[in-house]
C-alpha positions in Angstrom: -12.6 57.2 -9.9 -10.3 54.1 -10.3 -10.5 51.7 -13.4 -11.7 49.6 -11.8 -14.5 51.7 -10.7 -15.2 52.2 -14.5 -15.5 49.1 -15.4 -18.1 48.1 -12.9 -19.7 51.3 -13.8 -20.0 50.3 -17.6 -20.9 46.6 -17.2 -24.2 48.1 -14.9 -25.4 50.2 -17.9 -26.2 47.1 -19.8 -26.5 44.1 -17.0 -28.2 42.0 -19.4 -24.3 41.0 -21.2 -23.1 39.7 -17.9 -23.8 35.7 -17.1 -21.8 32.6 -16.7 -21.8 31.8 -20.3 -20.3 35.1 -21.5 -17.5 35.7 -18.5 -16.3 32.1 -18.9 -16.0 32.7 -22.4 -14.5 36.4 -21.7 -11.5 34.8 -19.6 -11.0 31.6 -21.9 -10.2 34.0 -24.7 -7.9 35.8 -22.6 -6.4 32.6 -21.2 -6.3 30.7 -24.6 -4.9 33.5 -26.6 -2.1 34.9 -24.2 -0.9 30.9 -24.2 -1.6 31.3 -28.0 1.4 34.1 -28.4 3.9 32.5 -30.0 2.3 30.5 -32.6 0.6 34.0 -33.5 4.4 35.3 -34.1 4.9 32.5 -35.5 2.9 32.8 -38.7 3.3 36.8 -38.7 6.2 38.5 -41.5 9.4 37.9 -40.9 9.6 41.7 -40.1 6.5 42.4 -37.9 7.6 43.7 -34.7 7.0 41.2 -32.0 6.3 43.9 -29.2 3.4 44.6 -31.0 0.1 42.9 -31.5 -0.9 41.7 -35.0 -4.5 43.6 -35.9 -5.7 40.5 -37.3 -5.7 36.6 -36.0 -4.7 33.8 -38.1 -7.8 31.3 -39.8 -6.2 28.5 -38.0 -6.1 30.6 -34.1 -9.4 32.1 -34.8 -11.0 28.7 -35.7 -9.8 26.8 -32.7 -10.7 30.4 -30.6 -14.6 29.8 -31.8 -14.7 26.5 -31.1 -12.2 26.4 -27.5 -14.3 29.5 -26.5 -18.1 28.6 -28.0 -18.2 32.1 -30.0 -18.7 33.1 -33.5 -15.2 33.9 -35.5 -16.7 37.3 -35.8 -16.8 37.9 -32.1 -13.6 36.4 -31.9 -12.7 39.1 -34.1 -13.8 41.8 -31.9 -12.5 41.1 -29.2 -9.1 40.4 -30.3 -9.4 43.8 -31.7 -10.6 45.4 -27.4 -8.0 42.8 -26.0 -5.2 42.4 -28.2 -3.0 45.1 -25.6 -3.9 43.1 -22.7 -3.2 39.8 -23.7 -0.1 40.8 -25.8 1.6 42.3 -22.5 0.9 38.8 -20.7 -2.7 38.5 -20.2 -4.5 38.2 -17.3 -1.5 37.5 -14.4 -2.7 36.1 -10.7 -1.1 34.9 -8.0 -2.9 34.4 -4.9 -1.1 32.0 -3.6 0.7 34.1 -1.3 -2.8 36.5 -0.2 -4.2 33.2 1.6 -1.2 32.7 4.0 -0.3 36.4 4.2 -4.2 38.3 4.4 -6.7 35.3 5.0 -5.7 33.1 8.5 -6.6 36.6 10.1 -10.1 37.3 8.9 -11.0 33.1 8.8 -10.7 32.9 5.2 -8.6 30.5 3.2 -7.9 28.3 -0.2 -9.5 25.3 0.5 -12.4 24.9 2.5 -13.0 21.7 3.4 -16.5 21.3 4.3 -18.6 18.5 4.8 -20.6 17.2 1.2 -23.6 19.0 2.1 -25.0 21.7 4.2 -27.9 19.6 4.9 -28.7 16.8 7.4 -28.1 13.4 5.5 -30.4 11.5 8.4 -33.6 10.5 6.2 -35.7 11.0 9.2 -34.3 14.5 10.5 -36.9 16.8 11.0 -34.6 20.0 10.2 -34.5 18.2 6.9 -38.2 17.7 6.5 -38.2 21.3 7.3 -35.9 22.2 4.3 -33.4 24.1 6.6 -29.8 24.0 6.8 -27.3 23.5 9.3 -26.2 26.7 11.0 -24.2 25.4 14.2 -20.8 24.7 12.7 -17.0 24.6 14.2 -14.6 25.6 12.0 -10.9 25.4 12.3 -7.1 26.1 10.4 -5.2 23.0 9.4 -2.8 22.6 6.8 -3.7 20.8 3.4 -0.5 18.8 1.6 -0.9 19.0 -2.3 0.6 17.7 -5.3 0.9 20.4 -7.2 1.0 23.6 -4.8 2.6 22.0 -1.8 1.5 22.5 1.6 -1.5 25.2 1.8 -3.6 26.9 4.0 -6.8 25.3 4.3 -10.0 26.3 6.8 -11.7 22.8 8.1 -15.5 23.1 8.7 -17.8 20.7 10.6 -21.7 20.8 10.4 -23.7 19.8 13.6 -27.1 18.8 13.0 -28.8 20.0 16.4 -32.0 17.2 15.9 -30.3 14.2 15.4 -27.0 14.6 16.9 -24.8 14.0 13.7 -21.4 15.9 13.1 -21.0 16.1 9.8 -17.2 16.6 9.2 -15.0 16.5 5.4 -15.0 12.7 5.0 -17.2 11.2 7.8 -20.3 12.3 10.0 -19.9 11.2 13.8 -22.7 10.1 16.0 -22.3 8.5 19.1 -18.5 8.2 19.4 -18.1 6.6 15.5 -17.1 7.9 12.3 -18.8 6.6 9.4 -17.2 7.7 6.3 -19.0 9.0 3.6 -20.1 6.5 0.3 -18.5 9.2 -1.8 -15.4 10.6 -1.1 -13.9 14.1 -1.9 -10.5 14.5 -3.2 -8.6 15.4 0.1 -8.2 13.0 3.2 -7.7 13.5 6.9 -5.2 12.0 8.3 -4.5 14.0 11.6 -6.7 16.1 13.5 -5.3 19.3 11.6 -4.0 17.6 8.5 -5.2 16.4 5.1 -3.6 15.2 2.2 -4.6 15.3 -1.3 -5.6 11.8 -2.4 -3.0 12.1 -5.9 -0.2 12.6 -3.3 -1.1 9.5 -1.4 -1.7 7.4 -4.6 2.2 8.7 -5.1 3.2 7.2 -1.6 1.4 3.7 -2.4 2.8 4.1 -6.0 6.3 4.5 -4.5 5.9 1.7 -2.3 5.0 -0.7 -4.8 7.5 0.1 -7.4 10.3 0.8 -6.1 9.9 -0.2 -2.2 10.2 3.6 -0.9 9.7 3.5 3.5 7.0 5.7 4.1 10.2 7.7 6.1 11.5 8.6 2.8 7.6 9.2 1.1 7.6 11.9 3.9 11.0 13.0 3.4 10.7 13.2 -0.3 7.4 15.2 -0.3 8.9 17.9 2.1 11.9 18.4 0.1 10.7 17.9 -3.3 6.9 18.9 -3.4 6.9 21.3 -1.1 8.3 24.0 -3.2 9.8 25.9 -0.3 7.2 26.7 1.5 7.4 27.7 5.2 4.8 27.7 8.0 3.6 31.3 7.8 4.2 33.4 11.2 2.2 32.4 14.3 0.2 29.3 12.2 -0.3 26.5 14.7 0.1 23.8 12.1 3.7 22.8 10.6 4.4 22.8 6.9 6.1 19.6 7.3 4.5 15.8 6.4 5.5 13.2 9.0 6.1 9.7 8.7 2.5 9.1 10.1 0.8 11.4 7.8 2.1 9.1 5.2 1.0 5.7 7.2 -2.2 7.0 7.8 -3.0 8.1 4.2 -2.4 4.6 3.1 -3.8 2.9 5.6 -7.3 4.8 5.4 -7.1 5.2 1.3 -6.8 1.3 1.3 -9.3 0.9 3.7 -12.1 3.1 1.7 -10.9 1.5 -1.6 -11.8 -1.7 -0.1 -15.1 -0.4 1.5 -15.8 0.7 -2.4 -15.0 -2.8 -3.9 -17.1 -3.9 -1.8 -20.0 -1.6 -1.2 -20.0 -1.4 2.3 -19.3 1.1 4.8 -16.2 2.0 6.6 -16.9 2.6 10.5 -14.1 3.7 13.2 -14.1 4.9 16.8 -13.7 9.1 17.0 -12.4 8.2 20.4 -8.9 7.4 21.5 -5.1 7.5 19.7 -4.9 8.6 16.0 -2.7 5.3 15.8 -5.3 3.1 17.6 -8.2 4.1 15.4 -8.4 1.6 12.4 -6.7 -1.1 14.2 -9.9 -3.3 14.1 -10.7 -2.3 10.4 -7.6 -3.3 9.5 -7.9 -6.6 11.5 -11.6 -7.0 10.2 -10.1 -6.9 6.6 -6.8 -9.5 7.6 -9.2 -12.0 8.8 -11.9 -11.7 5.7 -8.5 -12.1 3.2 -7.6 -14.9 5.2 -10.4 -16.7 5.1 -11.4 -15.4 1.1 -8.4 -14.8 -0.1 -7.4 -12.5 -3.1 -11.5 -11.7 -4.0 -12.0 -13.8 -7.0 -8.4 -14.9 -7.7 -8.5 -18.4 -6.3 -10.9 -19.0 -9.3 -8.5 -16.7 -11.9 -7.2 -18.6 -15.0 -5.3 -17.0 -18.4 -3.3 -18.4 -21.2 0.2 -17.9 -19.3 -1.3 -20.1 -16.3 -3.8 -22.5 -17.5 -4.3 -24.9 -21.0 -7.6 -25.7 -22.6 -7.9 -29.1 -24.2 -10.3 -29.1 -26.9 -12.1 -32.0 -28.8 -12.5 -32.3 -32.8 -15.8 -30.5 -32.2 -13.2 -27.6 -30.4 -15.4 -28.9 -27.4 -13.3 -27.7 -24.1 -12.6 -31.5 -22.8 -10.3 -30.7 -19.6 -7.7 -28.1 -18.4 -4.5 -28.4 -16.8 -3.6 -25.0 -14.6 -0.1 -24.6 -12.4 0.6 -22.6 -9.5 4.0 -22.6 -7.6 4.6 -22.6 -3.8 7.6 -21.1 -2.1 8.5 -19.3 0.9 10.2 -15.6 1.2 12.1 -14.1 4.2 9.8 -11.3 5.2 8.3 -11.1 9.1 7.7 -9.5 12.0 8.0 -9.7 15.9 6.0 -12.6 17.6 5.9 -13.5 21.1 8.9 -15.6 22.5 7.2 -19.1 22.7 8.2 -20.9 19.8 5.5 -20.9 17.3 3.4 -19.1 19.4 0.4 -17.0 16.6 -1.0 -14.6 19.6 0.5 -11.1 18.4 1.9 -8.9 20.4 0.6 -6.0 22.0 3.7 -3.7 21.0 6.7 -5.0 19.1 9.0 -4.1 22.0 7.2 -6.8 24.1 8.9 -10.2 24.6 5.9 -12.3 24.9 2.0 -11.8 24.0 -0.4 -10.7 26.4 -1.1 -15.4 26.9 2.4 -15.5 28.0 3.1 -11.9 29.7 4.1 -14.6 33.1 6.5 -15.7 31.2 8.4 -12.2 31.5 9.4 -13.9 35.3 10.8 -16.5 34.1 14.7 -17.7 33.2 15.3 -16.7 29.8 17.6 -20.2 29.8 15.6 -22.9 27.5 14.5 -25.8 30.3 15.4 -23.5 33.1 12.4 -22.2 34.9 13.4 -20.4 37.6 12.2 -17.0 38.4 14.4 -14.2 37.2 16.3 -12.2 39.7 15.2 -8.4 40.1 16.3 -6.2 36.7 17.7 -9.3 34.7 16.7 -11.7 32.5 18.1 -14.8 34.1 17.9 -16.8 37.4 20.3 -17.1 40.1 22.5 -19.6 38.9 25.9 -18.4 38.1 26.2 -20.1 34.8 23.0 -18.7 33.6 23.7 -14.7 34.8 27.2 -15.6 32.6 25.0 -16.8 29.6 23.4 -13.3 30.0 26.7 -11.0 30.8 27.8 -12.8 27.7 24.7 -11.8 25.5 24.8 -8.1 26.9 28.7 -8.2 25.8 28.2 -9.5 22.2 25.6 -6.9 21.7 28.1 -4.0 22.4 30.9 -5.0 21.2 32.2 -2.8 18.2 32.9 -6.1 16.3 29.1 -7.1 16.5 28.0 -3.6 15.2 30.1 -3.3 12.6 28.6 -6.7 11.5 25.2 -5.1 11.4 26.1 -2.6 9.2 27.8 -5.1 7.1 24.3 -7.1 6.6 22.4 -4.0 6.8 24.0 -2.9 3.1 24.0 -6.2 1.8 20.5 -6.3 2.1 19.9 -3.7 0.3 22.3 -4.8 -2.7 21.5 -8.6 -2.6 18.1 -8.5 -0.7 19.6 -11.1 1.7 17.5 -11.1 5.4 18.3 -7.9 7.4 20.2 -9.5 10.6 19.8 -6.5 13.0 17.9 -8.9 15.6 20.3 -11.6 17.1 19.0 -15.4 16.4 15.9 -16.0 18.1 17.9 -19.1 20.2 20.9 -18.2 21.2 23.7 -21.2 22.1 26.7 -20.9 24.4 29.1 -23.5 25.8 30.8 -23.2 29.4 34.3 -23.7 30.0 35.4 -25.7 32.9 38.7 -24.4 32.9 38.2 -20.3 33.0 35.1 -20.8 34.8 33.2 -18.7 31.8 30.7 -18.8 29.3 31.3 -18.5 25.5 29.6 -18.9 22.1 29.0 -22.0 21.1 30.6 -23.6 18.6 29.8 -26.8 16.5 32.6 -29.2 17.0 32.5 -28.4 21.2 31.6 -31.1 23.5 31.3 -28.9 26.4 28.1 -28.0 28.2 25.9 -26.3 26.6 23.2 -23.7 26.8 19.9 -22.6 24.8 18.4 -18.9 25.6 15.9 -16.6 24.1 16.6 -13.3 25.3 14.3 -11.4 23.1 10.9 -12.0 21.2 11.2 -14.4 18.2 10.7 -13.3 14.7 8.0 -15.0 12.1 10.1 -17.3 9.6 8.8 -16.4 6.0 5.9 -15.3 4.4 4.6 -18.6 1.9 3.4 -17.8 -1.5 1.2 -19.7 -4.2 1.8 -17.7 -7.5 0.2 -18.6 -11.0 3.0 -19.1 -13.4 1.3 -15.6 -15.3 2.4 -13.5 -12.1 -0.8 -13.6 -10.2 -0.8 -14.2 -6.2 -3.4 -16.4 -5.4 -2.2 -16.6 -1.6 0.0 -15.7 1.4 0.4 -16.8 4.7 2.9 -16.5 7.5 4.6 -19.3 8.7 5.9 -18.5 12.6 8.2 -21.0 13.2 9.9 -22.8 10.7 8.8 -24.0 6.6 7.4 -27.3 7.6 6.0 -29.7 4.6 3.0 -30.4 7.0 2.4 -27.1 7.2 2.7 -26.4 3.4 0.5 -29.2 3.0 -2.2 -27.5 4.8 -1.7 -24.3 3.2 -2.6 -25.7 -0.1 -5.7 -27.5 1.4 -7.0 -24.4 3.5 -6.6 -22.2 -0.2 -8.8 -24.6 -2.1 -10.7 -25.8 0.1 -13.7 -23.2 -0.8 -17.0 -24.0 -2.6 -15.8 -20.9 -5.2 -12.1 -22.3 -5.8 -11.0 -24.5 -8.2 -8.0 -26.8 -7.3 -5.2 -27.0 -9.4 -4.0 -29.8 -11.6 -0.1 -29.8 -10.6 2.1 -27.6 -8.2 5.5 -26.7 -8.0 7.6 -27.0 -4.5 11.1 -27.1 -3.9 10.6 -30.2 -1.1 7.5 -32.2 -3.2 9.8 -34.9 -2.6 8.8 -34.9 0.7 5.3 -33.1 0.3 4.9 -36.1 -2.5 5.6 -38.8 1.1 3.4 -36.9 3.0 0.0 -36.5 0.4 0.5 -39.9 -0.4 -3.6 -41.6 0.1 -4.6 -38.0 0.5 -7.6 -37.6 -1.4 -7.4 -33.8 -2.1 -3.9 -34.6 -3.7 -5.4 -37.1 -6.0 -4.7 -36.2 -10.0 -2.9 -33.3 -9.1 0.8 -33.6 -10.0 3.6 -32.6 -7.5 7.1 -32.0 -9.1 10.1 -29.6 -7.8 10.4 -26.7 -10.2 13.1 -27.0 -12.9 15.6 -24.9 -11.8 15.8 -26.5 -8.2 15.2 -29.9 -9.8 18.9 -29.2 -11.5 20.5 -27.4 -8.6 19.5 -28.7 -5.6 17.6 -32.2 -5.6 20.4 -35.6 -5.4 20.2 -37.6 -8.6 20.4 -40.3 -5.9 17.4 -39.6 -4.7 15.3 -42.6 -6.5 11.8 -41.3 -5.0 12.2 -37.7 -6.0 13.7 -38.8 -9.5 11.0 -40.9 -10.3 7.6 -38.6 -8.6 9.6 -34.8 -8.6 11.2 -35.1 -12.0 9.2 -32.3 -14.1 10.4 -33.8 -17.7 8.0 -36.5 -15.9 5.0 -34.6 -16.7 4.1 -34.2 -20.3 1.5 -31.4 -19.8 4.3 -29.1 -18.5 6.6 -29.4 -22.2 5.5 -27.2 -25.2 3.7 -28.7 -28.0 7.0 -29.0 -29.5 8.3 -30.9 -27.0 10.7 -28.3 -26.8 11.2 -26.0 -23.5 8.5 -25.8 -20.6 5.0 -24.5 -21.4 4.7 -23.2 -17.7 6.8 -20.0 -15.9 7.5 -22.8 -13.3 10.6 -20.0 -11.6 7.6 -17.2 -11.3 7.7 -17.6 -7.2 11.6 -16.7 -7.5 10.9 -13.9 -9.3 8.0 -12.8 -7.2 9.8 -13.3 -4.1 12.8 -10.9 -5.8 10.0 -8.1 -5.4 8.0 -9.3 -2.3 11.8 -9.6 -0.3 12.6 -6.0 -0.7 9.5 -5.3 1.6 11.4 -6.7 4.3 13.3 -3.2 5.9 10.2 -1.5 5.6 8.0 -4.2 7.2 10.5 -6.1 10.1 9.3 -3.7 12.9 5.4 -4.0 12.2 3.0 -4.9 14.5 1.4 -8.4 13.5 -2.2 -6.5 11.9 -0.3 -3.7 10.2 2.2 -6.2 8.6 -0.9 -8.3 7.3 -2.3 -5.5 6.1 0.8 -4.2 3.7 1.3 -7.2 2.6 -2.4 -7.6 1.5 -2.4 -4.2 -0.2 1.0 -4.7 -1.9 -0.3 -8.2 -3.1 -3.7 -6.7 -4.2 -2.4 -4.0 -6.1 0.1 -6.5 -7.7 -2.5 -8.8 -8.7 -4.3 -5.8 -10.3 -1.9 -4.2 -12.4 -1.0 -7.8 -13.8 -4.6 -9.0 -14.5 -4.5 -5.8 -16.3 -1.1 -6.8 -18.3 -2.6 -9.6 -19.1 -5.4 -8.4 -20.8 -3.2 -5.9 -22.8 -1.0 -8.6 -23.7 -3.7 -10.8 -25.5 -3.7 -13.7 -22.0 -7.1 -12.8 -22.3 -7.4 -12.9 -18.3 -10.6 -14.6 -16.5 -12.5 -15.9 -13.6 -14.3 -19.6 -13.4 -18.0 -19.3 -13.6 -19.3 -19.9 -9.6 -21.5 -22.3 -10.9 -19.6 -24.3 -13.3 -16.9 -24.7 -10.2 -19.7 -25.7 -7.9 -20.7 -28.7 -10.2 
C-alpha cells in the first residue's frame, strides 16, 4: 500500500473532518508557513540548527497563522507540531505546468478551459431552459492562451450549442444567425483569432505601451515573445504556434477598446461571424468614428477645471461669469487618401491610388491637366514628354542617393519627431530641357516648361487639435488637404455647435490674424477673444503687422495675465506640447487605413483625456463637467 493509499484510507475513517473550510485552511497553513521560514530562523537562538524545525512557533507567527488561516492558536499549535517536517523541507512543491503540454493535449484535457459563462441557454424564452436542462451538444477544440504571468499555455476552447433556439454560445460572445453578440460581462481572456486568446492584463500592457512610450504593435508582439514568453516552445505535434503576431496584438486592442466602449456606454457590441478576421469590426469601428465625430470626447466639450477655466465671483462670492481657453493647432500625423486633391472618400486598401468614386481615374495621365488615357502598364499617356516625367520618377525612386535620403529622415524622425518622408510629395514638379531633349526636377529659379504629376495616392495633411490649457483634448479632426483658416474656422463652429457644449470665451491660433479677418460680423465669434499664443506671437508674427498687433497681441487681453499682473494665467503653449506626444504616433499610424487611423487616434486621445481628468483631480484642479441644463439656458 502506497502513502498515498494511507492517507485516503485514514481521512475515510472519520469523513466528517474533511470540507472546504478545513482543506483550505490545511494548505494555507502549509503555504503560509513554508513562506514563513525565515522569519521563524530569524527569531530562533543564535545556535539552533537551521536544518531543523523549531518545536514551538513564535507569538507573533502563530498570531498572524490564526488569523491568515481562521484557526485557533491552539490548532495552530498542533499542527505545526504533524507538519513542521513537511513544511521545513520546502512544503508543499507543484509544478504542473509542464503535465498540461506533456500528458493533457492527448486525453482533451488542459489548463484553461475556456468555456462559455454558463452551461445554460441565456435565451429567456428557450424551452430547454424552462425545462431546467443544460446544454450537452458542445465542440471543443485546442488553441493556445498568451498570459502575463505564465506565458503562452495550453488552453481547451469549448462552445455550447443550444439545439432549441439555435444559439452558440462560445467564451466571449453567443452566435445566432451569422452574428456575434458579445457577452455584457466579460471574462478575463479574449479571442482574438480563431485558435488564440489573450489575457486581457497583457493587452492592457500593449495599449499601455502604446500610449506611453509609442511601442508599434510589431514590437508589442516582439517584446511579449521574447520577454514574457519565458522560453516556451510549441509542444510536439500542437497545431497552434507559441508565437504572438502582430495581429494578435491589433486585434486585442481593437476589440478591448471596442467592449470598453460598449461598457461606457451600456450597449451591446455586435459583429459578423462571417468573413476575414481583419474585416470583422470594420463597421464597429466605423460606427464608433462617426458617433466621436459627431459627440466628440463624451462629456469633454462641456469639461472645465482650475488650470483651464476662471470663476469670477461677486461680494456675495456669487459666480458672476467665467472666462475658459482652449488652443488650436495642427500636428503632422495622416494617412493614405485617394489621389484627388482633397478628396474625403477613403480608400478601400492603402495601396490603392484613388477611392472606389475615382477608381476611372486609374486610366487616366498621371500629368496634372493632362487627360489622356494611360498607355498599357504605365502611368502616363503617349506623349513623349510625359513618359520622360515618368522614366524620371521611376529613376529618382531607385537611385541609391534617394534611399539613402530615406533613411536619413527615417532616423531623424525618430530623434526630432520631424514627418517621416518615405512617400515622395504628393505633386511632384519637373522642368524639360530643350537642349538635351529631357526631363528633370524642377527647380525654383527655372523658366523652363514645366510639369505637375501625382504618381501615387496623396497623404492627409495634419490632424487639428483644440486642447484645454489643463491638458484635456476636447477635439480632433483631419484636415486632407492643406491647414486652411476657413477650414479651422469651421472646426471650431462644428465642436460647439451642440445643445450640450459650452463655447469658449478666447482661443489661441497661430494664424488668428487671419482667422480674426475672416470671423469678423460672425456671430458665433462674438465675445470670444482670438489672439496668437505667446510664444508664436514673439517668434513668428511681424511687428509690422498693425492688424495682428493691435487684435492678436495676447498682453491685449487682461483675463489671460495673473492676478499679479505678472506672467500668463493660461498654459497657452499646451497644443505644442500635446502635439510633442500626439507626433510620435506618426510611424506607427502613416500606413493605416482611413477607419483604423480614426480609431487609434480616438482611443489614444480618450485614454489621454482620462488619465489627466484624473491628475487633475489628484492635483487639487478639482476637475468638472457643466450642468446640461445650466448650458442649455
Amino acid at each position: 500500500m502506497t502513502t498515498f493509499d494511507c492517507l485516503v484510507q485514514h481521512l475515510e475513517q472519520d469523513r466528517g473532518t474533511i470540507s472546504n473550510t478545513s482543506l483550505t485552511s490545511l494548505f494555507l497553513f502549509i503555504t503560509l508557513a513554508t513562506l514563513l521560514k525565515n522569519d521563524i530562523i530569524l527569531v530562533e537562538p543564535s545556535l539552533s540548527p537551521m536544518t531543523d524545525p523549531p518545536h514551538v512557533l513564535s507569538p507573533a507567527i502563530t498570531a498572524f497563522l490564526s488569523v491568515g488561516c481562521s484557526i485557533t492558536p491552539a490548532e495552530v499549535s498542533s499542527a505545526w507540531s504533524l507538519l513542521k517536517d513537511v513544511i521545513w523541507s520546502g512544503g508543499i512543491t507543484i509544478g504542473v505546468g509542464s503535465l498540461w503540454e506533456t500528458h493533457g493535449t492527448r486525453r482533451g484535457v488542459a489548463e484553461y478551459l475556456l468555456y462559455p459563462p454558463s452551461h445554460s441557454c441565456l435565451h429567456p424564452n428557450c424551452q430547454r431552459r424552462a425545462k431546467g436542462m443544460t446544454l450537452k451538444k458542445a465542440a471543443q477544440t485546442h488553441t493556445v492562451l498568451f498570459t502575463l504571468t505564465k506565458g503562452p499555455c495550453v488552453a481547451k476552447y469549448v462552445h455550447l450549442y443550444c439545439q432549441s433556439c439555435g444559439i452558440d454560445y462560445h467564451h466571449n460572445y453567443s452566435i445566432f444567425k451569422g452574428q456575434r453578440t458579445y457577452y455584457e460581462h466579460q471574462p478575463d481572456n479574449i479571442q482574438v483569432a480563431d485558435h488564440v486568446f489573450i489575457e486581457k492584463s497583457v493587452i492592457e500592457l500593449f495599449r499601455s505601451a502604446m500610449d506611453f512610450s509609442w511601442t508599434s504593435a510589431t514590437n508589442c508582439a516582439k517584446l511579449y515573445n521574447l520577454c514574457l514568453s519565458h522560453g516556451k516552445q510549441t509542444p510536439a505535434h500542437y497545431k497552434v504556434k507559441f508565437e504572438l503576431s502582430v495581429e494578435h496584438v491589433w486585434d486585442g486592442y481593437v476589440i478591448a477598446s471596442l467592449l470598453e466602449d460598449c461598457e461606457r456606454r451600456m450597449s451591446t457590441l455586435v459583429a459578423p461571424h462571417t468573413g476575414e478576421q481583419r474585416d470583422r469590426f470594420t463597421e464597429a469601428m466605423i460606427a464608433r468614428n462617426r458617433r466621436i465625430q459627431l459627440y466628440g470626447y463624451e462629456q469633454v466639450r462641456r469639461h472645465y477645471c482650475h488650470r483651464c477655466t476662471r470663476m469670477y465671483e461677486d461680494e456675495r462670492g456669487v459666480v458672476t461669469h467665467k472666462v475658459s481657453v482652449v488652443v488650436v493647432d495642427g500636428v503632422t500625423v495622416g494617412h493614405p487618401c485617394c489621389a484627388v486633391y482633397n478628396c474625403h472618400a477613403p480608400l478601400s486598401n492603402n495601396h490603392h491610388r484613388f477611392c472606389p468614386t475615382h477608381s476611372g481615374q486609374n486610366n487616366q495621365c498621371a500629368i496634372i491637366s493632362c487627360n489622356l488615357p494611360v498607355v498599357h502598364g504605365r502611368l502616363t499617356c503617349a506623349t513623349l514628354e510625359h513618359r520622360q516625367v515618368e522614366d524620371t520618377h521611376e529613376l529618382r525612386g531607385q537611385s541609391r542617393f534617394q534611399l539613402q535620403e530615406r533613411l536619413t529622415r527615417a532616423r531623424a524622425t525618430i530623434a526630432t519627431n520631424t514627418p517621416l518622408a518615405e512617400d515622395p510629395p504628393d505633386e511632384e514638379e519637373y522642368e524639360f530641357d530643350e537642349n538635351t531633349r529631357r526631363v528633370l526636377p524642377a527647380t525654383a529659379q527655372s523658366t523652363r516648361k514645366k510639369f505637375k504629376a501625382v504618381f501615387g495616392r496623396r497623404r492627409t495633411h495634419n490632424v487639428q487639435l483644440i486642447v484645454a490649457p489643463c491638458g484635456m483634448i476636447i477635439a480632433r479632426r483631419t484636415f486632407f488637404g492643406a491647414e486652411g483658416v476657413a477650414s479651422v474656422k469651421q472646426f471650431i463652429k462644428e465642436v460647439y455647435a451642440g445643445e450640450d457644449s459650452i463655447k469658449p470665451n478666447h482661443i489661441f491660433f497661430d494664424n488668428n490674424c487671419t482667422l480674426a479677418k475672416l470671423a469678423k460680423g460672425d456671430p458665433f465669434f462674438d465675445n470670444i477673444g482670438l489672439s496668437v499664443d505667446v510664444f508664436h506671437f514673439k517668434c513668428k508674427h511681424s511687428q509690422t503687422d498693425k492688424f495682428c498687433q493691435e487684435n492678436c497681441n495676447p498682453e491685449a487681453f487682461p483675463e489671460l495675465h495673473n492676478d499679479d499682473g505678472k506672467g500668463w494665467r493660461f498654459n497657452s503653449s499646451v497644443a505644442e506640447q500635446t502635439n510633442n506626444w500626439f507626433g510620435k504616433y506618426h510611424p506607427i499610424a502613416r500606413e493605416m487605413l482611413a477607419h483604423k487611423f480614426n480609431f487609434f487616434c480616438d482611443e489614444l486621445i480618450l485614454r489621454r483625456n482620462h488619465r489627466t481628468e484624473q491628475k487633475l483631480g489628484k492635483d487639487g484642479h478639482e476637475p468638472r463637467t457643466w450642468p446640461y441644463q445650466q448650458v442649455c439656458k
